[in-house]
C-alpha positions as protocol buffer text, in pm:
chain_id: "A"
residue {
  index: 1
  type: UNK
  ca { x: 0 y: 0 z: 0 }
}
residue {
  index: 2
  type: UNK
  ca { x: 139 y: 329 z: -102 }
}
residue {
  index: 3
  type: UNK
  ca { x: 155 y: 630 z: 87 }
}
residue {
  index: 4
  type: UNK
  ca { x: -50 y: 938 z: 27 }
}
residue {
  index: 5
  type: UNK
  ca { x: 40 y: 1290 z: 44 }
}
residue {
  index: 6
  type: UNK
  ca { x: -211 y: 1551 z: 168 }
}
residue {
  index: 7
  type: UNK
  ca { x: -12 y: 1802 z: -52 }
}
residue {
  index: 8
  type: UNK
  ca { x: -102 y: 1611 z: -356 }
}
residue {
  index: 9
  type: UNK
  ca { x: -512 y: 1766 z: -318 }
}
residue {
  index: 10
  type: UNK
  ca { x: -556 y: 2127 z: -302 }
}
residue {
  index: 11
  type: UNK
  ca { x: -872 y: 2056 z: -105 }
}
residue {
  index: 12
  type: UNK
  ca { x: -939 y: 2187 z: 217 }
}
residue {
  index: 13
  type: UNK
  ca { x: -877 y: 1945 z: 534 }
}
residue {
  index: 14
  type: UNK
  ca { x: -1221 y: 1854 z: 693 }
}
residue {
  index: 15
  type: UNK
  ca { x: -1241 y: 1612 z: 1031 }
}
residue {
  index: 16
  type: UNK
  ca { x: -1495 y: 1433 z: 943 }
}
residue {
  index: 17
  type: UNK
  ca { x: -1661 y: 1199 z: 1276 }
}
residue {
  index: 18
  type: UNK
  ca { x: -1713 y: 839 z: 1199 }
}
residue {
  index: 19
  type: UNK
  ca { x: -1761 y: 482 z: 1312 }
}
residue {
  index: 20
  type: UNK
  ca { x: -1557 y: 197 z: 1343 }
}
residue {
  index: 21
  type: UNK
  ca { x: -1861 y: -80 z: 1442 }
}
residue {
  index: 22
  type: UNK
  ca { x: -1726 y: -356 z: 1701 }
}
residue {
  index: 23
  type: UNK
  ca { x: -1465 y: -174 z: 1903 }
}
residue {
  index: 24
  type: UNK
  ca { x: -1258 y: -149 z: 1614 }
}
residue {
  index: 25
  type: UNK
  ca { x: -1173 y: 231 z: 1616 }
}
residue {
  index: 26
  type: UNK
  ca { x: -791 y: 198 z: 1751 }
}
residue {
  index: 27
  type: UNK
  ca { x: -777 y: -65 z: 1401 }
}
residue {
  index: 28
  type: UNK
  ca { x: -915 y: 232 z: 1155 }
}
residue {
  index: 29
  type: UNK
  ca { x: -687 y: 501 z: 1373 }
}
residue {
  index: 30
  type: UNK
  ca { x: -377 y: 292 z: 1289 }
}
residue {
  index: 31
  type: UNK
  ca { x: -475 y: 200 z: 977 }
}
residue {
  index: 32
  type: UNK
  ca { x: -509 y: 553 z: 916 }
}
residue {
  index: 33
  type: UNK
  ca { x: -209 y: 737 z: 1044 }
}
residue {
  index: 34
  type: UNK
  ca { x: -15 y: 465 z: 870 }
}
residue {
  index: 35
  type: UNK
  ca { x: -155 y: 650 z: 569 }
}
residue {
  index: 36
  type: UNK
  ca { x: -50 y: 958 z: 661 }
}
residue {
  index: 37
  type: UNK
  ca { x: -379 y: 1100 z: 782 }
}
residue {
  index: 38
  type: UNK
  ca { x: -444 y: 1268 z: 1113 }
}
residue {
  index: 39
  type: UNK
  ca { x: -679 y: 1082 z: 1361 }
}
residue {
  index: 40
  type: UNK
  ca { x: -795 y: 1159 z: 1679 }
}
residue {
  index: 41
  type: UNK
  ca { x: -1014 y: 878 z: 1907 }
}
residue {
  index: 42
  type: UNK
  ca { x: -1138 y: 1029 z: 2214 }
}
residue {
  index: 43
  type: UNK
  ca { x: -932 y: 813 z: 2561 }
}
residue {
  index: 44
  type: UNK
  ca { x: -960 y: 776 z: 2907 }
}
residue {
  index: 45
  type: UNK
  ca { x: -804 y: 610 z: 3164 }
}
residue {
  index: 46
  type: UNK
  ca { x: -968 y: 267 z: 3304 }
}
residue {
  index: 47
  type: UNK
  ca { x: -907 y: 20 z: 3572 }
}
residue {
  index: 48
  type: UNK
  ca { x: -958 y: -341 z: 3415 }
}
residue {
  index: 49
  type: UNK
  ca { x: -850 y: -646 z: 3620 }
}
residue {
  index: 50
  type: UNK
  ca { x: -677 y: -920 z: 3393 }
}
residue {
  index: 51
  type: UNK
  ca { x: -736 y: -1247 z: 3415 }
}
residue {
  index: 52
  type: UNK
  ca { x: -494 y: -1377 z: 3725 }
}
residue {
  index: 53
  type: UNK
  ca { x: -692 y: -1062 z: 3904 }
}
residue {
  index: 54
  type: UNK
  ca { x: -417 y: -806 z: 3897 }
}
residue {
  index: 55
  type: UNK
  ca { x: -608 y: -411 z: 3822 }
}
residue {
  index: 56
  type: UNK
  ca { x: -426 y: -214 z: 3585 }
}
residue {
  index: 57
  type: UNK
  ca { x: -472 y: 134 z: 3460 }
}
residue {
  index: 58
  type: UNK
  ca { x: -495 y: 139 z: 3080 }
}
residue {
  index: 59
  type: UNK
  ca { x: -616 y: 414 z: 2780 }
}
residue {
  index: 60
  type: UNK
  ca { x: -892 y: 271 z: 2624 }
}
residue {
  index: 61
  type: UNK
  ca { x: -1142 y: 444 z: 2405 }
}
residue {
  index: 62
  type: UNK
  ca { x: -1417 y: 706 z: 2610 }
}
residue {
  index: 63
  type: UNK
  ca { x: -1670 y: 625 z: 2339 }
}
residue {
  index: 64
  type: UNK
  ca { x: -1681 y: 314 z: 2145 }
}
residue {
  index: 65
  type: UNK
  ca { x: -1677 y: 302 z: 1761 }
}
residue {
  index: 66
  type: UNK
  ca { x: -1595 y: 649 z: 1735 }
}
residue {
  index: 67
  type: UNK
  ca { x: -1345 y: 825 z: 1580 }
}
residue {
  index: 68
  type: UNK
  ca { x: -1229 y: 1164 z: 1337 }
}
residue {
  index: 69
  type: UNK
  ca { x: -1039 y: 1178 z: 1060 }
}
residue {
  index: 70
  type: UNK
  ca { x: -874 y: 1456 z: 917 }
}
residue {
  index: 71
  type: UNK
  ca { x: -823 y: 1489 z: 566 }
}
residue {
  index: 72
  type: UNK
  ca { x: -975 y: 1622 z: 203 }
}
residue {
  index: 73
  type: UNK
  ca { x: -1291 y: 1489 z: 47 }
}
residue {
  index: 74
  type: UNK
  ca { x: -1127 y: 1370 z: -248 }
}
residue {
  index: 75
  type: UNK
  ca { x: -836 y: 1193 z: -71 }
}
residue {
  index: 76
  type: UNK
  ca { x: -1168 y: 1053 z: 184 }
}
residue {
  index: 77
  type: UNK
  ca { x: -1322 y: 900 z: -147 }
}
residue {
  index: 78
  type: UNK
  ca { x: -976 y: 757 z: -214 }
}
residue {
  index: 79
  type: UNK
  ca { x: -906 y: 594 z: 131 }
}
residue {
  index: 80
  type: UNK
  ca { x: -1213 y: 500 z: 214 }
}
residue {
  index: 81
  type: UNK
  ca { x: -1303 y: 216 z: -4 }
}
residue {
  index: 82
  type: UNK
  ca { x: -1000 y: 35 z: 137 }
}
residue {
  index: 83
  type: UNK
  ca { x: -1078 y: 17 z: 443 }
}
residue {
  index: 84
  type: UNK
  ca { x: -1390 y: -109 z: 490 }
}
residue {
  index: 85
  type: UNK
  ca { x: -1446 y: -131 z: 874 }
}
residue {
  index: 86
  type: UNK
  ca { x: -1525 y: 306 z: 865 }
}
residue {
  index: 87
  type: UNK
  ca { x: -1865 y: 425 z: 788 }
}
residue {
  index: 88
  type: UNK
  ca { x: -1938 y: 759 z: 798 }
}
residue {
  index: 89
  type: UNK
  ca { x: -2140 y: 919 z: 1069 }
}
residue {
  index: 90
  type: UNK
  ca { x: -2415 y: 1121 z: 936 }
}
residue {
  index: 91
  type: UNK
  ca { x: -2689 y: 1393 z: 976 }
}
residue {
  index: 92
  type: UNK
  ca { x: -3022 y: 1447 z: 732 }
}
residue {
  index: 93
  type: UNK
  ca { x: -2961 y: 1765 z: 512 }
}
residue {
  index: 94
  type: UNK
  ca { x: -3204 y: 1914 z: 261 }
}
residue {
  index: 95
  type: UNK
  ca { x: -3379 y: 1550 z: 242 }
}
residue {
  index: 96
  type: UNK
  ca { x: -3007 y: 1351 z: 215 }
}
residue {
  index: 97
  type: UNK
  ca { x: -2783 y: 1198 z: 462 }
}
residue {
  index: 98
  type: UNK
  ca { x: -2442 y: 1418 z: 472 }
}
residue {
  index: 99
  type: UNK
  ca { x: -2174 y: 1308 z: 636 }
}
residue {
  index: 100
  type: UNK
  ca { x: -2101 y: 1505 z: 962 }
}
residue {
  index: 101
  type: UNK
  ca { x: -1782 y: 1753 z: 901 }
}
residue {
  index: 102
  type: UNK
  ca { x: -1602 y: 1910 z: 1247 }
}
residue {
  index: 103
  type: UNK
  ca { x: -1525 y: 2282 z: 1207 }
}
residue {
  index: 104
  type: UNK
  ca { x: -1140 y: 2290 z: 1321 }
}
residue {
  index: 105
  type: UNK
  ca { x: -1184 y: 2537 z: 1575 }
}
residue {
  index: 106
  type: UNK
  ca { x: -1438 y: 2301 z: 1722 }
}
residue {
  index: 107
  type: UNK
  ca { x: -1205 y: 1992 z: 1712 }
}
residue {
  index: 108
  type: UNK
  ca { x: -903 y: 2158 z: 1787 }
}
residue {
  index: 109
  type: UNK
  ca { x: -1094 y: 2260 z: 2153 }
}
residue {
  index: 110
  type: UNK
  ca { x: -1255 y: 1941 z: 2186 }
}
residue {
  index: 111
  type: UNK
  ca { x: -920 y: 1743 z: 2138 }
}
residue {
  index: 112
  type: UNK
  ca { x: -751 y: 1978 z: 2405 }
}
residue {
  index: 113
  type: UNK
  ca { x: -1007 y: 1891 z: 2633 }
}
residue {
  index: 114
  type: UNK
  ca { x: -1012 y: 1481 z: 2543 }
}
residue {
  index: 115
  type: UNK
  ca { x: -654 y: 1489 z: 2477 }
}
residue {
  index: 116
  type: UNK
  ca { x: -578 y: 1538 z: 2895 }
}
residue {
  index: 117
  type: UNK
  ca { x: -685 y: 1207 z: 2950 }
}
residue {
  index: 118
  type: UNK
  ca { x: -832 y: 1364 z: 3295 }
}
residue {
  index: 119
  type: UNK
  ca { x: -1016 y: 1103 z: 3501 }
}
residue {
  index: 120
  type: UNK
  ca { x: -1267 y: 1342 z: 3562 }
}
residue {
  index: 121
  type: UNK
  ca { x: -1381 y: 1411 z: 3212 }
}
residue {
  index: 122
  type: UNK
  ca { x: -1763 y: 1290 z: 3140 }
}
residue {
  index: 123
  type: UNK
  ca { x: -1881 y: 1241 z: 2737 }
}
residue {
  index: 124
  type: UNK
  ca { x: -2225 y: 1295 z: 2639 }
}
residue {
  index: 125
  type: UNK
  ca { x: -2436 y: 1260 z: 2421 }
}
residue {
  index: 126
  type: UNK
  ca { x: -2655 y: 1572 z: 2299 }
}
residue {
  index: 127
  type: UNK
  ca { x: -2982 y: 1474 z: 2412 }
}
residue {
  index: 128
  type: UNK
  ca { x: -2819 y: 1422 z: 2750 }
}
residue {
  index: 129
  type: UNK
  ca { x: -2726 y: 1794 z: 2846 }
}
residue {
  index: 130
  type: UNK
  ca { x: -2946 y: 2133 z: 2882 }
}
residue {
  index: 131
  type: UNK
  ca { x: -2686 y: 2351 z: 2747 }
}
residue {
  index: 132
  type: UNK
  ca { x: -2938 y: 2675 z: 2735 }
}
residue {
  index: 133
  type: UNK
  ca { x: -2961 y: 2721 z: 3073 }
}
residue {
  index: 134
  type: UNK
  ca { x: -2567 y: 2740 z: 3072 }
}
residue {
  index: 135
  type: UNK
  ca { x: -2338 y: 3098 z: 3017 }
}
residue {
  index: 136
  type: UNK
  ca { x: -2126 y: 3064 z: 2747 }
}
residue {
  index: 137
  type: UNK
  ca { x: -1737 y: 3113 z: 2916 }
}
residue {
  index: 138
  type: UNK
  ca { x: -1398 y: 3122 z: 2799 }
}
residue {
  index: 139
  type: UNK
  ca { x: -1093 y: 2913 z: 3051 }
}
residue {
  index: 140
  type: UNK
  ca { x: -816 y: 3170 z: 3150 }
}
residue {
  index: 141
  type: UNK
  ca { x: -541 y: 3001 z: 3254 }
}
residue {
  index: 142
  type: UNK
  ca { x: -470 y: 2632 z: 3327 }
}
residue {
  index: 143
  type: UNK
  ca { x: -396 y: 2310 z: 3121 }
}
residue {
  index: 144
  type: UNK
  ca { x: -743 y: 2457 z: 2888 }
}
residue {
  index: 145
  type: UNK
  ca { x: -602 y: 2784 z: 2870 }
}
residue {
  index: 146
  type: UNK
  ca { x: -827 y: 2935 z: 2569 }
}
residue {
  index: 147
  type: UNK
  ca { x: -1137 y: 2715 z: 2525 }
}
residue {
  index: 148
  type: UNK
  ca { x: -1435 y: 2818 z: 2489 }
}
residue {
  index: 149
  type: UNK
  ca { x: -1726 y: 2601 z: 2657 }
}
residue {
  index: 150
  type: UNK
  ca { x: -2064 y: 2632 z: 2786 }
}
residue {
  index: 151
  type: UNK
  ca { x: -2067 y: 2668 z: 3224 }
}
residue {
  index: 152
  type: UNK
  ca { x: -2343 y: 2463 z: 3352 }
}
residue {
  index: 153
  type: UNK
  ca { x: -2450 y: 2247 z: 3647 }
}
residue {
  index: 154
  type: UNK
  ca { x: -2472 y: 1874 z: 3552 }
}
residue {
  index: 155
  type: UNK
  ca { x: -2712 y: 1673 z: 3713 }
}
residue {
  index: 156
  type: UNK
  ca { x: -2580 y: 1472 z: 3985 }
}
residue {
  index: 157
  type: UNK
  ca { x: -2272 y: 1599 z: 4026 }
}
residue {
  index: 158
  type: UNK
  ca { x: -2165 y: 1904 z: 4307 }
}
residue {
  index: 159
  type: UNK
  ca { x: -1977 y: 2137 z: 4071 }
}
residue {
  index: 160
  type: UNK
  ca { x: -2043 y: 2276 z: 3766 }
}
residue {
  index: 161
  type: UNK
  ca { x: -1820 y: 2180 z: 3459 }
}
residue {
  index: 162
  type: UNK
  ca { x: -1741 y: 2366 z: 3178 }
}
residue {
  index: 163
  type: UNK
  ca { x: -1877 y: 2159 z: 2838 }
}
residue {
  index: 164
  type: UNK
  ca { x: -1729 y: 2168 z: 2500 }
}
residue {
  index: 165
  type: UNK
  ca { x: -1935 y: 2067 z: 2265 }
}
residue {
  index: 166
  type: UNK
  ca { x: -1894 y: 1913 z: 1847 }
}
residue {
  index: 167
  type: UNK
  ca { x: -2317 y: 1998 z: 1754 }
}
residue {
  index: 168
  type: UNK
  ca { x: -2522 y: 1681 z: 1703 }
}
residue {
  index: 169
  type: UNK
  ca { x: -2212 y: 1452 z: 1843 }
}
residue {
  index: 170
  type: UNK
  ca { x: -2097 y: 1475 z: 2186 }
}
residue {
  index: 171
  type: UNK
  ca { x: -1959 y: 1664 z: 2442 }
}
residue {
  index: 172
  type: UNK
  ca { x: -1706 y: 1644 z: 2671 }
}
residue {
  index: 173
  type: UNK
  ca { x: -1731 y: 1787 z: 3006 }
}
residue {
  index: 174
  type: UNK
  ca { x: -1434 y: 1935 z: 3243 }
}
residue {
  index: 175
  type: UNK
  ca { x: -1428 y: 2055 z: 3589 }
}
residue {
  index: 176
  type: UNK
  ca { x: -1284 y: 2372 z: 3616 }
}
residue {
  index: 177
  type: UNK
  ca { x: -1192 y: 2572 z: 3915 }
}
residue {
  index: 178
  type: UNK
  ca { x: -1409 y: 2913 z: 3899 }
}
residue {
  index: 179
  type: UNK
  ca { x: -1123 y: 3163 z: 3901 }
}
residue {
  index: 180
  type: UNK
  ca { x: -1030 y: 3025 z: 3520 }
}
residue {
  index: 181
  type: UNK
  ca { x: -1371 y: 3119 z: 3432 }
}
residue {
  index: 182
  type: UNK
  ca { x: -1426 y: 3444 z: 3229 }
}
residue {
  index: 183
  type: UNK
  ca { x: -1813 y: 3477 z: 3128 }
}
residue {
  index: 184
  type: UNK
  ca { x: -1800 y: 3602 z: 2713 }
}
């Protein structure tokens, strides 16, 4: 298999969110950056117990069968095909189903977040938040120096978090100590 360069397509870079069905989303990650193509899989930390009963701490995946790829649509129609295992996540527009495309700014907050591999991080899923009752805030300071979230109160839990959100995906939320908070 040959290697691809981005350069070759003057197309714009897109991340574009998709699914890797039966856990297989570190496979299509590797699969990808062997190709040259940024990837980024959402991790956390997890205790698992092995089978003689020792706990370890691993990274595993914080959702399953997900994963974004960064790259052009021409050089997606290219790659795609060959690996098989990747269907594209999609949302209904104007009557079709379009695959669902990550604004950079978007990702590049979200993966800052994610990327921290903080213990305390929680993912949701859209329908699972109230985000209009939150304030929309900016983190001064800190390992999230420069995102910009939404400040709300999650139910069942004593502080609030700040949540970063990709639209009609998920949303990752991070407890932040007040000070860092500046309201926008």
């Amino acid at each position: 298999m040959t290697l691809i360069s981005e350069d070759s397509y003057a197309d714009p870079l897109v991340w574009y969110a998709m699914s890797a069905p039966y856990h297989r989303e570190l496979v299509a990650r590797d699969w990808f950056s062997e190709q040259g193509i940024e990837t980024f899989v959402p991790m956390r930390h997890e205790i698992i117990t092995g089978r003689n009963g020792v706990k370890s701490r691993e990274l595993m995946p914080a959702i399953h069968n997900l994963l974004f790829v960064r790259t052009s649509q021409p050089m997606m129609r290219e790659l795609k095909p060959q690996l098989p295992i990747v269907q594209y996540l999609t949302r209904p527009v104007n009557g079709r189903n379009e695959p669902i495309l990550v604004p950079d700014v978007q990702m590049s907050q979200f993966i800052r977040v994610s990327d921290s591999h903080n213990e305390r991080l929680l993912y949701f899923r859209p329908e699972e938040l109230n985000l209009r009752r939150g304030t929309p805030v900016r983190i001064i300071g800190g390992p999230f120096d420069g995102v910009e979230g939404i400040f709300v109160k999650v139910q069942g839990l004593r502080n609030r978090r700040v949540i970063v959100q990709l639209p009609s995906l998920l949303a990752v939320a991070a407890e932040v100590h007040p000070d860092l908070i500046q309201v926008l």
